[in-house]
C-alpha positions as CSV (number, residue, x, y, z in Angstrom):
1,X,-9.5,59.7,-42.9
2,X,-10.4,58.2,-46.0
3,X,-10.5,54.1,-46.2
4,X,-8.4,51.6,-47.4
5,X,-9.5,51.7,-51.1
6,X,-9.2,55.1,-51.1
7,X,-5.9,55.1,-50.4
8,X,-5.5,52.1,-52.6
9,X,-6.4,54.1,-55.5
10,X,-4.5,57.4,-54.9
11,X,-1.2,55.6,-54.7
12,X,1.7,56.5,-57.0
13,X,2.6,53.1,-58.3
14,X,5.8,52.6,-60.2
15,X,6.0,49.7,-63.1
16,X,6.6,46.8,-61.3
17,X,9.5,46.0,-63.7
18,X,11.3,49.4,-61.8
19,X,11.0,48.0,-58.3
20,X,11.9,44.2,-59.8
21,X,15.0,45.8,-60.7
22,X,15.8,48.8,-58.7
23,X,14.8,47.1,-55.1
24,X,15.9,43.6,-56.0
25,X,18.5,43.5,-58.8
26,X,15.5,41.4,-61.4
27,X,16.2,42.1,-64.5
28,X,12.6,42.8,-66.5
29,X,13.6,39.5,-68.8
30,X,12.8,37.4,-65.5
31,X,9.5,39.0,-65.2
32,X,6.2,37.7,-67.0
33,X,4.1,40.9,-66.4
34,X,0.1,40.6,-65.1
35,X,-0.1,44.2,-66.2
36,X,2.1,47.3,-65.4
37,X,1.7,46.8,-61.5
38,X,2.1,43.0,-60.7
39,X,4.0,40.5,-62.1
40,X,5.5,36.2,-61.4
41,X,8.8,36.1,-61.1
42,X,10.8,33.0,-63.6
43,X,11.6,29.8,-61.3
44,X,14.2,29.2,-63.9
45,X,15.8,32.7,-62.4
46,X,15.0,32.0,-58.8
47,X,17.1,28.8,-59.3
48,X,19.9,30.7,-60.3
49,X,19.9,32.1,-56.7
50,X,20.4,29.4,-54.4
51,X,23.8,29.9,-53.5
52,X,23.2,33.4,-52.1
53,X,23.7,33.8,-48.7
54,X,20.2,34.1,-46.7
55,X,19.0,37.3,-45.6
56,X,17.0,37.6,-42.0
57,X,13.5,36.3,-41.5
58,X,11.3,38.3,-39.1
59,X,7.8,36.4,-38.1
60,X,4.7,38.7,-37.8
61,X,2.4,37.1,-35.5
62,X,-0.4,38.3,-33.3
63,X,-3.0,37.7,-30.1
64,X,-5.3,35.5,-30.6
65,X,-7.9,37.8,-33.2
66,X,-11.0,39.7,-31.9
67,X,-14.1,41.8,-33.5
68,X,-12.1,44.7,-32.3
69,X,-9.2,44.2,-34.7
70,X,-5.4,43.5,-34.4
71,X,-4.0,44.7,-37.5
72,X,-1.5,41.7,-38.4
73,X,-0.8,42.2,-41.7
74,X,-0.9,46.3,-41.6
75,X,1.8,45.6,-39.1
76,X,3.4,43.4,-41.7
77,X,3.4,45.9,-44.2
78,X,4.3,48.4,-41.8
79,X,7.3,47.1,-41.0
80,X,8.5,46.1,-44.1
81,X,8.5,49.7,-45.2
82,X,9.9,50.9,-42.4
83,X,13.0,48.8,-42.3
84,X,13.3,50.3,-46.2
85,X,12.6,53.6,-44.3
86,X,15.4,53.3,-42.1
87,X,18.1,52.2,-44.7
88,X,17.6,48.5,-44.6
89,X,17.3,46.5,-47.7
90,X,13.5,44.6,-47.4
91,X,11.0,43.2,-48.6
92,X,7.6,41.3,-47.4
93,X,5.8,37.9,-47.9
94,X,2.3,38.0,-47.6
95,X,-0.3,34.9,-48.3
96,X,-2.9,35.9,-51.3
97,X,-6.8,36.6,-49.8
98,X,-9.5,34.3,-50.2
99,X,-12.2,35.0,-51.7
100,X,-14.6,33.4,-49.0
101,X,-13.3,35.8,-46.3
102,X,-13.4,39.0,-49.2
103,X,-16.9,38.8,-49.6
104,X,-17.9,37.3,-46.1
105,X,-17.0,38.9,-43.1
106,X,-13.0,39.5,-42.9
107,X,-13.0,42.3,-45.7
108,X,-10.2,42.2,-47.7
109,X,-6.5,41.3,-46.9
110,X,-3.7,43.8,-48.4
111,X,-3.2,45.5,-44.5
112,X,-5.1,49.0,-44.4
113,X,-4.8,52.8,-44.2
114,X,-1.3,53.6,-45.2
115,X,0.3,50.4,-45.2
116,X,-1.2,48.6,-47.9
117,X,0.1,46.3,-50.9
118,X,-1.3,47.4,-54.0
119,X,-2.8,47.4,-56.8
120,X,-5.3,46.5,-53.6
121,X,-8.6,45.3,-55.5
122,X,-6.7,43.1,-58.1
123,X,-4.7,41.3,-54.9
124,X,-8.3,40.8,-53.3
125,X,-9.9,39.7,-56.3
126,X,-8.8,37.0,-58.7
127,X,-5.2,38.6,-58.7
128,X,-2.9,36.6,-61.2
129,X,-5.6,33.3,-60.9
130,X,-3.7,31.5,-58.9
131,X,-6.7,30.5,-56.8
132,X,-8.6,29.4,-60.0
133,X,-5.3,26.8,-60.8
134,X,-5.4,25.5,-57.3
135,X,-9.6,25.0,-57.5
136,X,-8.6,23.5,-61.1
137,X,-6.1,21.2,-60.3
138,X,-8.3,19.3,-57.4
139,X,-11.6,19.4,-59.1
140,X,-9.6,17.6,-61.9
141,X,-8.3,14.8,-59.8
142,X,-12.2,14.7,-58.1
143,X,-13.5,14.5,-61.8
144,X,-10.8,11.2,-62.9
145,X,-11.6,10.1,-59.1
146,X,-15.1,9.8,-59.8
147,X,-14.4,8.6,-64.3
148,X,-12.1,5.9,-62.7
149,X,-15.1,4.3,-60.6
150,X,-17.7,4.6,-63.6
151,X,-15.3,3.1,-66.1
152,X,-14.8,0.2,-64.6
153,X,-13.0,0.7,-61.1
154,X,-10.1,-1.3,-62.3
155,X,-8.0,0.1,-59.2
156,X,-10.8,-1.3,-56.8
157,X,-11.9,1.9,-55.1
158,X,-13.8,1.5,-52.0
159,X,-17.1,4.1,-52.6
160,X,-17.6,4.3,-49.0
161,X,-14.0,5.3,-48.2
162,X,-13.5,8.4,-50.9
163,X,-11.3,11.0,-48.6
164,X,-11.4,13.7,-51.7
165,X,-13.2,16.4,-51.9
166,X,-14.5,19.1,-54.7
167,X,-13.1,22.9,-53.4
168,X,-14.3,26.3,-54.1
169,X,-12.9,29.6,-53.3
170,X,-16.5,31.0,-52.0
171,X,-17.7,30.9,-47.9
172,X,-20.6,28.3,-49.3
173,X,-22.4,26.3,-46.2
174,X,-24.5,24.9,-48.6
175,X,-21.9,23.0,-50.1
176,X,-20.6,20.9,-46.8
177,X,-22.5,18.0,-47.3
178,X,-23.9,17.1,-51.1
179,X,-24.9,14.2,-52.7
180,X,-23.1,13.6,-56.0
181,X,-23.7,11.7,-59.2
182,X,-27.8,11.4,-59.3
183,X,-30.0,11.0,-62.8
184,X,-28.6,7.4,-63.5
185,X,-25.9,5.4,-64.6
186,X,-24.6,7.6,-67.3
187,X,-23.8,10.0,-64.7
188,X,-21.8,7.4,-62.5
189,X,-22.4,5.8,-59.1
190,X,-24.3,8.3,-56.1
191,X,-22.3,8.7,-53.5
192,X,-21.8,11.6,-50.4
193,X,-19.8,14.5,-51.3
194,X,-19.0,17.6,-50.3
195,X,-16.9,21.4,-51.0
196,X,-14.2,22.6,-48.8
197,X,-13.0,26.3,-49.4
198,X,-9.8,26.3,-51.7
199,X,-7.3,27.8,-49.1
200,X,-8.2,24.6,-46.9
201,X,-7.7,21.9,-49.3
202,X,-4.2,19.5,-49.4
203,X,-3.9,21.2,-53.1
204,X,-3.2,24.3,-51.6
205,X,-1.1,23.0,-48.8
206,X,1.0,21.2,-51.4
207,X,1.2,24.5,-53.7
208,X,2.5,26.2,-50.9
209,X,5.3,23.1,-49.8
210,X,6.8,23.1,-53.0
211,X,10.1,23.8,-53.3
212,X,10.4,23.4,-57.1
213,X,7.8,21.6,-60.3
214,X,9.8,18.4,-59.6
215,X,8.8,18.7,-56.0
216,X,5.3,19.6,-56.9
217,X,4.4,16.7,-59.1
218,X,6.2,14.6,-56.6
219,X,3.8,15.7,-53.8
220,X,0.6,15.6,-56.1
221,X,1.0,12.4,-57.3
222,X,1.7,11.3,-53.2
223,X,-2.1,12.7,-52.4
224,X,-4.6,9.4,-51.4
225,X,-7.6,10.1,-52.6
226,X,-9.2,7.5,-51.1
227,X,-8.9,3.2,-50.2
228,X,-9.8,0.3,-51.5
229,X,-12.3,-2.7,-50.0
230,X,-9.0,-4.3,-48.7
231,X,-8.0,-0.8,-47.0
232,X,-5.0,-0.1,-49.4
233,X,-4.4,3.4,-50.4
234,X,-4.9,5.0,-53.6
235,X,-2.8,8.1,-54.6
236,X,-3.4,10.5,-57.4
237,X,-0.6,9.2,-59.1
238,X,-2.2,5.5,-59.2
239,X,-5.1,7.2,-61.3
240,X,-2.5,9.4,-63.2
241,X,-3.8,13.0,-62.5
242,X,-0.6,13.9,-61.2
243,X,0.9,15.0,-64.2
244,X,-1.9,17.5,-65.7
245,X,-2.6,19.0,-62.4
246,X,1.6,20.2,-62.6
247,X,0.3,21.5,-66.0
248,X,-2.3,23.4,-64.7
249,X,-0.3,24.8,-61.5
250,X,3.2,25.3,-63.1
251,X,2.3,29.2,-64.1
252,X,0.8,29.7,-61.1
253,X,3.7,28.5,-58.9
254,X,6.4,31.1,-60.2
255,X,5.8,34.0,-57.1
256,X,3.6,37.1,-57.5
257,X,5.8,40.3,-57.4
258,X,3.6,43.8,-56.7
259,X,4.5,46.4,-54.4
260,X,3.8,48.9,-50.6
261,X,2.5,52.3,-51.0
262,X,5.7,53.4,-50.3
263,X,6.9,50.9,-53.8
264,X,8.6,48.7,-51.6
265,X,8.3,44.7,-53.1
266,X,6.1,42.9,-51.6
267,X,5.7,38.8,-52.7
268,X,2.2,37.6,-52.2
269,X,1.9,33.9,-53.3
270,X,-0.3,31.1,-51.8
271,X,-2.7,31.3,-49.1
272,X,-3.9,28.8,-46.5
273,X,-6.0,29.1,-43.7
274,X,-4.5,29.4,-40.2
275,X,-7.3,27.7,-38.2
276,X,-8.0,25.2,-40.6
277,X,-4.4,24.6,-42.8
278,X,-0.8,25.9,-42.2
279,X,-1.5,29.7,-42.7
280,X,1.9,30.7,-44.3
281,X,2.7,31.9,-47.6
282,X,4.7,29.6,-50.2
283,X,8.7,28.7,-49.4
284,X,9.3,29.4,-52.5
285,X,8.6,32.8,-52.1
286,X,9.7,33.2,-48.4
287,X,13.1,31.4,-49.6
288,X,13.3,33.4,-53.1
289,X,12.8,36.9,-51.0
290,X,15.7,35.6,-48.7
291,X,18.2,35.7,-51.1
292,X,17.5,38.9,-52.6
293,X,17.2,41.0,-49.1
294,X,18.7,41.7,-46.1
295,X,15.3,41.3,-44.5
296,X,12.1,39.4,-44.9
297,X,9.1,40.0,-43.0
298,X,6.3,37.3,-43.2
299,X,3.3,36.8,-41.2
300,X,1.8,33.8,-39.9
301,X,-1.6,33.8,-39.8
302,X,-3.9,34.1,-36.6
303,X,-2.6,33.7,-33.4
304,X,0.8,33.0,-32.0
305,X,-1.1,29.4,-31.5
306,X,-2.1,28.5,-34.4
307,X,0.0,30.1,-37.8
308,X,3.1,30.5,-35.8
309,X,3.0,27.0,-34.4
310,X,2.2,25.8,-38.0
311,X,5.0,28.2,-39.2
312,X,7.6,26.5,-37.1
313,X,6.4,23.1,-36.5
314,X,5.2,22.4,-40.6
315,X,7.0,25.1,-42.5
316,X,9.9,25.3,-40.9
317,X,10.7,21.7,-40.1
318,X,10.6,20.9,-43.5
319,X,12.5,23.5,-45.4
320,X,15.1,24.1,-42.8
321,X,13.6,28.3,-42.8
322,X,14.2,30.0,-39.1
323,X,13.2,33.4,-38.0
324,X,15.3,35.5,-36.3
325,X,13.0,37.5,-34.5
326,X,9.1,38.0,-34.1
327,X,6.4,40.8,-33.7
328,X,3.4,39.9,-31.7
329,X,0.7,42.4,-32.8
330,X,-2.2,43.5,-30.4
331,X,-3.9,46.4,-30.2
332,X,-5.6,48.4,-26.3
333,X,-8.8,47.3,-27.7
334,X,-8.6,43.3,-28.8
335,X,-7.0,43.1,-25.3
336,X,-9.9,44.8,-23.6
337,X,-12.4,42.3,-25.3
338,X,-10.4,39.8,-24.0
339,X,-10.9,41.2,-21.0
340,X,-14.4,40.7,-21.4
341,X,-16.2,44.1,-22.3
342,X,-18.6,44.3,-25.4
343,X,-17.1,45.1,-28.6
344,X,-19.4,48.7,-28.7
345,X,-17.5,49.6,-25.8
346,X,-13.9,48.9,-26.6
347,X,-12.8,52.2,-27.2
348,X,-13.5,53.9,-23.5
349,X,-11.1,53.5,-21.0
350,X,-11.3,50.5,-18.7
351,X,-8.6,49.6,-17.0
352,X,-10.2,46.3,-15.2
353,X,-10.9,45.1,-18.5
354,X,-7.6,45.7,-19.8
355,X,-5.9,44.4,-16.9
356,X,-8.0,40.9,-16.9
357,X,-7.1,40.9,-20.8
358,X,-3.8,41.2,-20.8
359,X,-3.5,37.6,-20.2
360,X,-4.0,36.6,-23.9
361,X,-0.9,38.8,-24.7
362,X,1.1,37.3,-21.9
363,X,0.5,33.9,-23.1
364,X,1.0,34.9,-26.7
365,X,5.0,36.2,-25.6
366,X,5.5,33.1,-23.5
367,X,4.9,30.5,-26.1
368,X,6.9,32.6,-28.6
369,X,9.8,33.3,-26.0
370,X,9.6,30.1,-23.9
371,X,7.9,27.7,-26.2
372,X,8.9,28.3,-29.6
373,X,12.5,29.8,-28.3
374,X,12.2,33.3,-30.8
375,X,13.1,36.9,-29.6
376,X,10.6,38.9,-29.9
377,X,9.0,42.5,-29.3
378,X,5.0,43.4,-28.9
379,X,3.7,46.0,-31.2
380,X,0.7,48.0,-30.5
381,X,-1.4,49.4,-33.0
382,X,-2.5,52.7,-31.6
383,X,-5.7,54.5,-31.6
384,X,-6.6,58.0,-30.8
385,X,-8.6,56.8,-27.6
386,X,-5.9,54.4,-26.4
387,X,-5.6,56.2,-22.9
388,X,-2.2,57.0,-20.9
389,X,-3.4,55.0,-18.0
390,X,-4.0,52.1,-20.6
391,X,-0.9,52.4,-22.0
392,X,1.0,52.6,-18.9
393,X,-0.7,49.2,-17.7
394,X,0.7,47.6,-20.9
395,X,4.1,48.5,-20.9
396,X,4.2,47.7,-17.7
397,X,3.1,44.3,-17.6
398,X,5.3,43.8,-20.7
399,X,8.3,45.1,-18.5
400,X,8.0,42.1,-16.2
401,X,8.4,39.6,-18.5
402,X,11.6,41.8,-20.1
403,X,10.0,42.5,-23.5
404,X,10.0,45.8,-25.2
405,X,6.7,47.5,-26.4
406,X,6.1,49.4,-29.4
407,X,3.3,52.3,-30.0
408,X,2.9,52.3,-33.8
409,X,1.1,54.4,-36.2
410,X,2.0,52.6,-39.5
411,X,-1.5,52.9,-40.3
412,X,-2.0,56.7,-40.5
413,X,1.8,57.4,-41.3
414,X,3.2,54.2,-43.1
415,X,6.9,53.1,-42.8
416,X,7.9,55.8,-40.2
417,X,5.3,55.2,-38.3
418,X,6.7,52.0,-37.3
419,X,10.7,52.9,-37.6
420,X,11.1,52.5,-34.1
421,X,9.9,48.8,-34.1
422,X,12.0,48.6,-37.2
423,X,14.8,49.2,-35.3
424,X,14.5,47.0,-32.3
425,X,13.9,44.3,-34.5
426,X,17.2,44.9,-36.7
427,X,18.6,44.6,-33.1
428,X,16.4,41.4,-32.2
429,X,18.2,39.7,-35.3
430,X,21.7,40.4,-34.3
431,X,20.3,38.5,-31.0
432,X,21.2,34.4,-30.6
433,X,18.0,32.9,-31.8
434,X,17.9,28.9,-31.6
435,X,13.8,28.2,-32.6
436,X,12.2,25.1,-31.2
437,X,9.9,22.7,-32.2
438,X,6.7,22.1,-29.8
439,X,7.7,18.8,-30.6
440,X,9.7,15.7,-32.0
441,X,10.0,14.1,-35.9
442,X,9.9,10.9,-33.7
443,X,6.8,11.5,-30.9
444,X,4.1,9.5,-32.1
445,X,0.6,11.2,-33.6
446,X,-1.0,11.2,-30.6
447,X,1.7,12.3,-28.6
448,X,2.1,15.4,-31.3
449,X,-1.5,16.6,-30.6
450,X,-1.2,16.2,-26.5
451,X,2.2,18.8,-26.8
452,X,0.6,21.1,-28.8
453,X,-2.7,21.2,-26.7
454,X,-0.8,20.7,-23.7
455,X,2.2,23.3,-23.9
456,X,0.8,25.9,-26.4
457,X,-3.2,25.5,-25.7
458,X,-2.7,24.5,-21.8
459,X,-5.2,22.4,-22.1
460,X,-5.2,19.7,-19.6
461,X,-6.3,16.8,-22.3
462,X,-6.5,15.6,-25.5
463,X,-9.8,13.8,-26.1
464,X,-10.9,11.8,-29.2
465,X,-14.0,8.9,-29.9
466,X,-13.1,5.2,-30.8
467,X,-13.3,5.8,-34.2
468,X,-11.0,8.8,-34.1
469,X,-8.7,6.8,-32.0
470,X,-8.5,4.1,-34.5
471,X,-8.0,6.5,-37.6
472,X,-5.1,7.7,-35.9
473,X,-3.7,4.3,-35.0
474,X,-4.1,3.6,-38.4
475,X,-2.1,6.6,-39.8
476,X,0.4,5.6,-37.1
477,X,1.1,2.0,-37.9
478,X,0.7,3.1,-42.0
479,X,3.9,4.9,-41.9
480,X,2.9,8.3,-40.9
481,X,3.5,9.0,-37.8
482,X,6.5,11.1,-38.6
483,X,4.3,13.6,-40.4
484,X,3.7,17.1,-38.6
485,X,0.3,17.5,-37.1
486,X,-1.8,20.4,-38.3
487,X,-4.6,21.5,-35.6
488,X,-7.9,22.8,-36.9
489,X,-9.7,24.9,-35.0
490,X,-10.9,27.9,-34.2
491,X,-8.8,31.1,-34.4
492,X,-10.6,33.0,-31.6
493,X,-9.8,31.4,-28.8
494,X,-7.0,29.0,-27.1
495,X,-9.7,26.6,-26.3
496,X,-12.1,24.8,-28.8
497,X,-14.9,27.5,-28.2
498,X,-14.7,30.5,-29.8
499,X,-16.6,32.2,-27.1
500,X,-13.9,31.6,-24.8
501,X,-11.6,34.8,-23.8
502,X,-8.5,35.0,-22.0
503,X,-6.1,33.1,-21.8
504,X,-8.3,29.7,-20.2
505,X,-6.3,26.6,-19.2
506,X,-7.4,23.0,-18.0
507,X,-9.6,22.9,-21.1
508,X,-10.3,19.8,-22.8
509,X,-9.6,19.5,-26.6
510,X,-11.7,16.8,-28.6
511,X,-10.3,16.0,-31.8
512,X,-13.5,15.2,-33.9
513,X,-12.1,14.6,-37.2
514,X,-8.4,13.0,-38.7
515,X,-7.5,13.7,-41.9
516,X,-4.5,12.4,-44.1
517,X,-2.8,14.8,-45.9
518,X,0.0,12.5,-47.5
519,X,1.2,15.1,-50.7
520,X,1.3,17.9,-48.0
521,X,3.5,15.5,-45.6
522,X,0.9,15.8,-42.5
523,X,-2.3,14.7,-40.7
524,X,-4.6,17.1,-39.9
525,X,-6.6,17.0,-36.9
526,X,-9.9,18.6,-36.8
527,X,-11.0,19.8,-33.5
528,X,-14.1,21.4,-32.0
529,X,-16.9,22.5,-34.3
530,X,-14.3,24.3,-37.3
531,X,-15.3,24.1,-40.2
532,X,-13.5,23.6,-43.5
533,X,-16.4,25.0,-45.3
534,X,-17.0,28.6,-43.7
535,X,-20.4,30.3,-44.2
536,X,-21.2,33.6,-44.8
537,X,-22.8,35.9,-42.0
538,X,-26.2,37.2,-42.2
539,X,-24.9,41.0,-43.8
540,X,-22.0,39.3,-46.2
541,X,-19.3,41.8,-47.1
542,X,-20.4,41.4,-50.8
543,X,-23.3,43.3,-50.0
544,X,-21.2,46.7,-50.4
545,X,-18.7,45.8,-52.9
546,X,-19.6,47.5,-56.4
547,X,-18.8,49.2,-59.9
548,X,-19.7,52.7,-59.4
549,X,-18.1,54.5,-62.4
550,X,-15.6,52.2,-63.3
551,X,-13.9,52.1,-59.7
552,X,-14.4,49.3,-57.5
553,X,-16.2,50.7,-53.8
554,X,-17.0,49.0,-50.4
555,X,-13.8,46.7,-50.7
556,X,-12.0,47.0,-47.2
């Protein structure tokens, strides 16, 4: 079989002005081309749209990720072709990769085998610079932060109480915790600093909010960057950034247009984390896509407990969006390591294993069927050395709590490999689908965190120091207690620990950190030991990415 950037770079594309127009009825006059192969769709055309009636919104989500692999956004991909495969009118809305997970650990993001969005190494890498604008934008309002204080602090900042920080789009633990501002008074006053990865800063979050420029500027200039000695807050807006970071996002918030291997559209536009932001691509995208298909398929990133509670309870709540149906994808093996075998020995047969895994998956369907109130149907990504008896177990266990089970091969044979599950979930949508929020506008902060710990963690308690206690209080009484919560942790488990398997409850969850994120319109809560700097691992990713010939290699 050859891999994913093989494929990639076989593919028959088609000018992405043909699809913009043949798939989706775009004109080429509404396109400003990156290229033959992608393109950003006019917001002054997308406006022109809003009285269209909405297509339906399917939600891809997943058990919670493993080493062995799950396959979310192949699934994605997969789907979305199939449903074109099968005579339906789609299209897909993915998030844009990171570069920190590219050339860390993750590999690349554009699904795999032969259900890939292409052109796959410009998506992966730099894409239509996007990324840059968003690193721009904050770094600008960190640089007049910092100018303000030097030139006089006429606005009174506190030094001590600075809640900006610098971003960069790179997996850099050296960059968590700086010192900024030596080499003496010409270069302003020293102060603790430090970098959070792009796709987990509030400029991203905002980016992918938006529902129009107005909107944007509106939500940058809300951002506090920080308080002063009397604990009053400062926004962006106070030290007029707000205007020149909606000059240096306004390209880069028209959607990115490209296509499947199959030259199906695909909209890839924004891109925060799951375990430490909101993990969905941008509304404007999701809602553009709406109005111009019968059927959208997003993902959520993650787990079921993390990007689709962030999908419903952020996303969601704000824009009025609601999916008629989901796909939680797992795959034999993740559920096996679940189940507690090594991830060397996840492709032989062990049914113990399996059995003792299948837990995650159960609780996966029960918060998206009982807890989130969304029909849904499991999809399993299948492997040569998934075994009958395996199978058999899953479907099964599946059976008793009355949801149907797919066996896909999207990967080796692209959208009809997966036109069964296309056709189930055509049939999901026609089903009465009334989504729930985990919890109220009106439930206080910390009554927010308990549900979500409580009814999509089971965790048996929310815990949190004085000072973490107070900061919340504070947010509270300050007028922000209606806000969403957004959880940070990590993706790997439903505890705090990402060593923990299963499907655990009783747990405790210790919020560590609060953070305000008033342009985004939430508070997010940091828990565990996440961080919102990532590292790379000891063999990077980079390390096999190169230029042989021209042609980019080693990029998965």
């Amino acid at each position: 079989m050859p891999s994913d950037i093989d494929i990639a770079q076989a593919a028959k594309l088609q000018r992405i002005s043909k699809v913009a127009l043949e798939r989706l009825g775009i004109a080429e006059e509404h396109l400003e081309p990156y290229g033959h192969y992608k393109a950003k769709i006019s917001l002054k055309y997308l406006d022109t749209l809003k009285g269209k009636k909405d297509g339906k919104l399917i939600l891809v989500t997943a058990i919670s990720p493993t080493p062995a692999g799950e396959g979310k956004t192949t699934t994605t991909v997969g789907l979305g072709d199939a449903l074109n495969h099968i005579g339906k009118k789609a299209a897909i809305c993915l998030r844009e990769p990171s570069l920190g997970p590219v050339f860390g650990v993750k590999g690349g993001a554009a699904g795999g085998g032969y259900a890939q969005v292409v052109p796959m190494e410009d998506i992966n890498l730099h894409f239509t610079g996007d990324f840059s604008a968003i690193a721009l934008a904050n770094n600008l309002l960190a640089a007049m932060l910092d100018n303000h204080i030097t030139q006089g602090n006429e606005l009174g900042i506190d030094i001590r109480r600075i809640q900006w920080r610098r971003v960069v789009d790179m997996n850099d633990r050296a960059l968590r915790e700086i010192v900024i501002a030596l080499g003496g008074s010409a270069n302003g006053y020293p102060r603790e600093d430090g970098f959070d990865i792009v796709v987990a800063s509030e400029v991203m979050a905002i980016f992918c909010l938006a529902t129009s420029l107005e909107d944007l500027k509106k939500r940058l200039g809300n951002i506090v960057v920080g308080y002063t000695r009397e604990g009053k807050p400062v926004h962006a807006r106070d030290l007029k950034a707000h205007g020149a970071m909606t000059v240096l996002l306004k390209d880069a918030l028209a959607p990115n247009l490209v296509q499947t291997l199959e030259n199906n559209p695909a909209f890839i536009h924004g891109g925060p984390f799951a375990n430490i932001a909101h993990g969905c691509n941008s509304v404007i995208a999701t809602q553009s896509a709406l109005k111009l298909v019968d059927y959208v398929v997003t993902e959520a990133g993650f787990g079921a407990d993390l990007g689709a509670e962030k999908f419903l309870d952020i996303k969601c709540r704000k824009t009025g969006l609601r999916p008629n149906a989901a796909v939680i994808v797992a795959t034999v093996r993740a559920m096996k390591y679940h189940g507690g075998v090594d991830v060397k020995e996840v492709n032989k047969e062990n049914l113990a294993a399996l059995d003792k895994g299948l837990v995650n998956l159960e609780r996966h369907v029960d918060n998206v069927q009982k807890v989130y109130g969304i029909p849904c149907v499991v999809s399993i990504n299948r492997f040569t050395f998934d075994t009958p008896a395996e199978i058999e177990m899953l479907q099964a266990r599946m059976k008793t709590l009355g949801v149907p089970v797919v066996l896909a091969t999207h990967w080796g044979e692209g959208g009809k490999g997966a036109a069964e599950l296309a056709k189930i979930v055509v049939g999901l949508c026609e089903q009465p689908s009334k989504p729930t929020f985990v919890y109220e506008d009106a439930d206080p902060l910390w009554d927010k965190i308990n549900k979500i710990a409580k009814k999509v963690y089971r965790a048996s308690e929310v815990t949190a120091d004085a000072k973490v206690r107070g900061q919340i209080k504070q947010l509270q009484d300050s007028g922000y207690g209606h806000y969403p919560v957004c959880v940070a942790k990590t993706q790997s488990s439903f505890t705090t620990d990402a060593k923990v398997r299963g499907a655990p409850d009783g747990h405790v969850v210790n919020v560590r950190e609060v953070r305000l994120a008033a342009g985004a319109e939430f508070v997010v809560m940091i828990c565990g030991d996440i961080m919102t700097m990532p590292g790379l691992p000891k063999v990077p990713s980079a390390e096999k990415i190169d230029l042989v010939d021209g042609k980019v290699v080693g990029l998965f």
